[in-house]
C-alpha positions in Angstrom: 100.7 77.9 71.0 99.9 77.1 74.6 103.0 75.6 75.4 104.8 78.9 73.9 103.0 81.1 75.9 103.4 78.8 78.7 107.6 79.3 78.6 107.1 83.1 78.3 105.0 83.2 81.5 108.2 80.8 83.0 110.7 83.6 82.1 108.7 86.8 82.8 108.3 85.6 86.6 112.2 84.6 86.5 112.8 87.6 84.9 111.1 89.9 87.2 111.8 88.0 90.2 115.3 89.0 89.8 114.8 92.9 88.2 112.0 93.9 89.8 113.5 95.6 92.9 116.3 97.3 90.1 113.7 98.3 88.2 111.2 100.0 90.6 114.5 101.7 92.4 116.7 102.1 89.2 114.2 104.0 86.4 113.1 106.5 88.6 116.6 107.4 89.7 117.5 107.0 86.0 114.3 109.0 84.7 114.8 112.4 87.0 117.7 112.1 88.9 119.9 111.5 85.8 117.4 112.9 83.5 117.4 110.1 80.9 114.9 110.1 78.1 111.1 108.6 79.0 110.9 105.6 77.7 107.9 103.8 76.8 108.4 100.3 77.3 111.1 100.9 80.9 107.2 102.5 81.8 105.2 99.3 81.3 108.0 97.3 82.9 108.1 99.6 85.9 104.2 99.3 86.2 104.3 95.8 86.2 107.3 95.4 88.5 105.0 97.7 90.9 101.9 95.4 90.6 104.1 92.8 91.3 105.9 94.0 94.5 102.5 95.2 95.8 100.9 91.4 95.0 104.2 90.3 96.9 103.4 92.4 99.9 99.2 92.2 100.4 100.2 88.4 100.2 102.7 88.8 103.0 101.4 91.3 104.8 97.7 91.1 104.4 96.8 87.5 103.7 99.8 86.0 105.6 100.8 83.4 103.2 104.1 81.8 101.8 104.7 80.4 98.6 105.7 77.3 100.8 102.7 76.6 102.8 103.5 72.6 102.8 106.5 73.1 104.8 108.5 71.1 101.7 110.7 74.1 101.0 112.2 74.3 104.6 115.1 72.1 105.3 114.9 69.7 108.2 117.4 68.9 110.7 118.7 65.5 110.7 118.5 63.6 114.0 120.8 62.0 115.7 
């Protein structure tokens, strides 16, 4: 069970890594701009893609960290 939930954590945060910014722009524009049909579940996504754009920016913005803190992400120039 713990590895199953363990793969659906993987893809929600590869999932909304990608589709967050669509979703937080796209349903509201979709919702009263083209007047679609409220939706239940485009809600709760749009909710969480919001909790997760505002934990992206207090940890930019307010707490000044990276995801790559180590410096292993950035690529080094070769010397000569």
């Amino acid at each position: 069970m713990s590895k199953i939930l363990k793969e659906l954590y993987g893809t929600g945060i590869l999932f909304f890594y990608y589709s967050k910014y669509f979703i937080l722009i796209g349903w509201p524009i979709l919702l009263y701009g083209l007047e679609y049909k409220p939706n239940l579940i485009m809600d709760l996504l749009w909710v969480y893609s919001l909790a997760l754009m505002t934990k992206d920016l207090i940890m930019k913005f307010v707490f000044k960290k990276r995801y790559c803190e180590s410096g292993a992400c950035q690529v080094k120039p070769k010397s000569k």
